[in-house]
C-alpha positions in Angstrom: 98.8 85.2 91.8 100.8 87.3 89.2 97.6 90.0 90.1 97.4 89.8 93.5 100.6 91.9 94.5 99.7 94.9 92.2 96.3 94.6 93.5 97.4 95.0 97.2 100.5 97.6 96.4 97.3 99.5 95.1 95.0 99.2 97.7 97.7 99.9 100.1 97.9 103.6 98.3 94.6 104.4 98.6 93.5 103.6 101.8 94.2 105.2 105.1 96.8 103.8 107.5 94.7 102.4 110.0 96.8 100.4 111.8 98.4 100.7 115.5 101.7 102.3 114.6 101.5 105.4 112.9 103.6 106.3 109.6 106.3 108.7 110.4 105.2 112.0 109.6 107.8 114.4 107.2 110.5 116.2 108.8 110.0 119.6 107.2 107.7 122.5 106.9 105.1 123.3 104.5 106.6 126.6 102.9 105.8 130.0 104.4 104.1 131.5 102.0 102.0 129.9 98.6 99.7 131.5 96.2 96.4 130.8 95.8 94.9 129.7 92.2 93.3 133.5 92.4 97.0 134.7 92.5 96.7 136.0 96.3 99.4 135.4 98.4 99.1 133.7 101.7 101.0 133.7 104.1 100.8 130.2 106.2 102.7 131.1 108.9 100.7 134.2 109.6 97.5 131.7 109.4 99.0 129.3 111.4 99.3 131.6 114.3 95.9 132.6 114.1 94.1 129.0 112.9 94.6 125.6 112.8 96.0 125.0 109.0 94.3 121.5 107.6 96.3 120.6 103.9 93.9 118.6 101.7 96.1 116.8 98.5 94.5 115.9 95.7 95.9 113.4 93.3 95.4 115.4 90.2 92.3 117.7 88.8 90.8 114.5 87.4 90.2 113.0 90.6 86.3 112.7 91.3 87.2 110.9 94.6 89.4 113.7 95.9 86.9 115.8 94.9 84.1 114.3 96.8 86.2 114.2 99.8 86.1 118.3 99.8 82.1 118.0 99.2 81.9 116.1 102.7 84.4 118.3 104.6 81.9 120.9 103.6 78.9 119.1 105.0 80.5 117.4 107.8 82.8 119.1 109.9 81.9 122.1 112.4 84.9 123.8 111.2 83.5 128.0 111.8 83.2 126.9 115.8 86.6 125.6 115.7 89.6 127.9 114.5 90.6 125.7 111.6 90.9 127.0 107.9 92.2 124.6 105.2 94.1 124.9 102.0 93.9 122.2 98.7 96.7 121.4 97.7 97.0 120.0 94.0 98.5 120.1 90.7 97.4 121.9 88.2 96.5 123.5 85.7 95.3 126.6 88.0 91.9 126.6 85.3 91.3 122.9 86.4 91.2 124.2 90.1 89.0 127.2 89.7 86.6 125.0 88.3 87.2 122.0 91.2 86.4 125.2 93.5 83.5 126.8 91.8 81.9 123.2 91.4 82.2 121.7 94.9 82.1 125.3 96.9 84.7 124.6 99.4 85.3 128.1 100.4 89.0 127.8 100.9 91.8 128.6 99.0 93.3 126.0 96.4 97.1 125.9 95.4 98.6 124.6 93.0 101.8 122.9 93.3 102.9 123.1 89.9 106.2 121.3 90.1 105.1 119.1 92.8 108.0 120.5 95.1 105.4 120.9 97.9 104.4 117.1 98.0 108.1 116.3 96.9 109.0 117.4 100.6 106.0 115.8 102.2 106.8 112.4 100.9 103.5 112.9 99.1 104.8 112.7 95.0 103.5 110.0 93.2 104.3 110.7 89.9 105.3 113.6 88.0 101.7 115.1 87.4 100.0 113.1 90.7 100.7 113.3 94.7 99.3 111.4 97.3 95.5 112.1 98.8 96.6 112.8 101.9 95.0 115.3 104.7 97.3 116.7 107.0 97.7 119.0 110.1 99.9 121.8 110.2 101.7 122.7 113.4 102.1 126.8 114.6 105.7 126.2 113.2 104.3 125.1 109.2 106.0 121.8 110.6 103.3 118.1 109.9 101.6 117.2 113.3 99.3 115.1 111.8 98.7 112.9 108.6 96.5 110.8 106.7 98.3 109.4 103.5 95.0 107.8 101.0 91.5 107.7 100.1 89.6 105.7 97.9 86.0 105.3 96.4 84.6 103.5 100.2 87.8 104.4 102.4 87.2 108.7 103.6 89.2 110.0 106.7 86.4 112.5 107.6 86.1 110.4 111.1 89.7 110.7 111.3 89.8 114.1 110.4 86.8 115.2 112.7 88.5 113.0 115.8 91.7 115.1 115.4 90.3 118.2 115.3 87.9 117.2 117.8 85.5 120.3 118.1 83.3 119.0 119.7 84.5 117.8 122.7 87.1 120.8 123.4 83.8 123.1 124.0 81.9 120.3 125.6 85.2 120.1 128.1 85.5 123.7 128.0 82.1 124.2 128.9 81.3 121.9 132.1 84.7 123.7 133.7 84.1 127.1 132.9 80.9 130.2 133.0 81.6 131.7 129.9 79.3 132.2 127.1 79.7 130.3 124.1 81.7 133.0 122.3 83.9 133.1 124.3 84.6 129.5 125.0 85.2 129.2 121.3 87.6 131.9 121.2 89.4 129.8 123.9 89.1 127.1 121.7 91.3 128.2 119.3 93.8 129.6 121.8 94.1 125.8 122.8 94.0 124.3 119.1 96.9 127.0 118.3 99.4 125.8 120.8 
């Protein structure tokens, strides 16, 4: 019995909330402006204007799991049709995440969050060199309008992730309402997804 509870504590950190009352989501906004592990600054609340922003955490460079959960975003989601770009958040060191992004490809940028002050303010610090897996949505205003805390080895919130997003069925809708062409349905698309 003496294992049980640490055993469930645990499992309760790695997997997604899943049930009917959704966590409380943080009261704050993700900071205005980071710098990417290539040293370029972005500037979050320009992107967030024009895109929706998707935060992936990882718990720390070592983690093969949070890793594989940016190999099947890749492969997954139809993110170019949608108007959504994403940034990894994690802590460092900034060599560890140039060779996370080189080795899985995900074509967006990484950040580290060397002090953990970023996942500090999301409720997301788990330690002083970890933070939570988590995948979140950013609002226009950098504010959370979405969040998935934990993943694990057989728990992924790419169905989550995809549902939220929902691609699909905005140009499905958008399509059986409207004449336009494709091109520009998914420009109207992202109108929608930026409100």
């Amino acid at each position: 019995m003496k294992y049980l509870a640490p055993l469930l504590v645990a499992f309760a950190l790695v997997h997604p909330h899943n049930g009917t009352t959704a966590p409380q989501l943080p009261q704050v906004r993700f900071p205005e402006r980071v710098t990417s592990v290539e040293g370029k600054l972005i500037d979050v609340a320009k992107l967030g204007r024009e895109q929706r922003v998707v935060v992936v955490t990882l718990k720390a460079t070592w983690c093969r799991v949070c890793q594989e959960q940016l190999y099947r975003i890749k492969a997954r989601l139809p993110l170019s049709h949608c108007g959504v770009t994403f940034l990894v958040l994690s802590p460092g060191p900034v060599e560890a995440l140039k060779s996370i992004q080189k080795r899985t490809g995900f074509p967006y940028p990484f950040v580290e969050d060397r002090d953990l002050a970023i996942a500090k303010s999301l409720g997301l610090k788990m330690s002083e060199a970890e933070m939570m897996p988590a995948i979140l949505i950013l609002r226009r205003d950098r504010s959370v309008g979405w969040m998935l805390r934990g993943r694990g080895p057989s728990s992924f919130p790419d169905r989550e992730l995809l549902d939220e997003i929902d691609c699909a069925g905005l140009l499905r809708s958008a399509a059986a309402t409207d004449a336009r062409t494709p091109i520009q349905l998914i420009a109207a698309t992202r109108r929608v997804h930026q409100q």
